[in-house]
C-alpha distance (Angstrom), angle and dihedral (degrees) to the residues before:
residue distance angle dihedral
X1 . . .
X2 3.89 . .
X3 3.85 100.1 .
X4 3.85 136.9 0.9
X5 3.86 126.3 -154.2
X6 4.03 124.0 179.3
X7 3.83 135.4 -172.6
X8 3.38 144.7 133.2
X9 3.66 126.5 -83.5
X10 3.97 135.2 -151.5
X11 3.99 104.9 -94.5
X12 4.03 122.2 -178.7
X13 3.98 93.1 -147.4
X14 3.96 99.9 33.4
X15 3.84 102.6 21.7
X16 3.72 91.4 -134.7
X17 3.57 130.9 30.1
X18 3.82 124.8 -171.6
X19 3.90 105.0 -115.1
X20 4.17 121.6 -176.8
X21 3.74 127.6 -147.3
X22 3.64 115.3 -154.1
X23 3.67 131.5 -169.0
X24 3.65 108.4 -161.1
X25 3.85 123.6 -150.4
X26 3.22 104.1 -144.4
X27 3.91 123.8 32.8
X28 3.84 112.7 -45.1
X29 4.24 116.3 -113.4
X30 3.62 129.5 154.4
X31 3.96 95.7 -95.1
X32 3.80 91.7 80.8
X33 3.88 95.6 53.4
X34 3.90 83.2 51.6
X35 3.62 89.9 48.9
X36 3.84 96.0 51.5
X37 3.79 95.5 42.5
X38 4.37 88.9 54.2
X39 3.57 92.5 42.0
X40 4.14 87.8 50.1
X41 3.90 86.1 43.9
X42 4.24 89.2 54.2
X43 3.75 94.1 43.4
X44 3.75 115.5 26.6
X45 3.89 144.2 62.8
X46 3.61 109.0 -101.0
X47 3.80 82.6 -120.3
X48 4.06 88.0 59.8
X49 3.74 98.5 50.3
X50 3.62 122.1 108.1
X51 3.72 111.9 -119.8
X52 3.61 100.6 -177.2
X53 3.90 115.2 55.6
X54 3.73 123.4 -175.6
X55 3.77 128.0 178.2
X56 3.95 110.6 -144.1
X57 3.93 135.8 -178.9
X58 3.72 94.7 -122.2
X59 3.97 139.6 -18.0
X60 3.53 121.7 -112.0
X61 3.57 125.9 -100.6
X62 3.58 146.8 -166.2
X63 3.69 134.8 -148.3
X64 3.96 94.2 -77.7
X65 3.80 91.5 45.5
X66 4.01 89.8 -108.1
X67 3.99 108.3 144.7
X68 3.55 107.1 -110.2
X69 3.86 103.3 -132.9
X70 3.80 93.4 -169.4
X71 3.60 91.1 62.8
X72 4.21 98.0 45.1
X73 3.83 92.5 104.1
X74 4.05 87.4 62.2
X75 3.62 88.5 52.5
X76 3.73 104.5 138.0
């Protein structure tokens, strides 16, 4: 993995779910979304995992270099 963002998103049954945004380094595949979700599994509270994964290009940025969270779902 190259970069990691994580934040909640809107969810219908929960309100908010935790949902990560990976940029992988190499080329993207299904392994590494695997990967992430067993290492959350080993290390995290089930209320701390990400249950929503997406593999993205890049993250957004503002001026500052800061990931702008409110922008993740644009993610290209």
């Amino acid at each position: 993995m190259a970069e990691v963002a994580v934040a909640g998103t809107p969810s219908d049954e929960w309100g908010e779910v935790v949902t990560a945004w990976i940029v992988p380094a190499g080329a993207p595949d299904a392994a590494l979304v695997e990967a992430v979700t067993a290492l959350a599994q080993e290390r995290l509270a089930p209320y701390k995992r990400p249950r929503i994964v997406h593999l993205v290009d890049s993250l957004p940025r503002n001026a500052l270099g800061k990931v702008v969270k409110h922008r993740l779902d644009e993610a290209p």
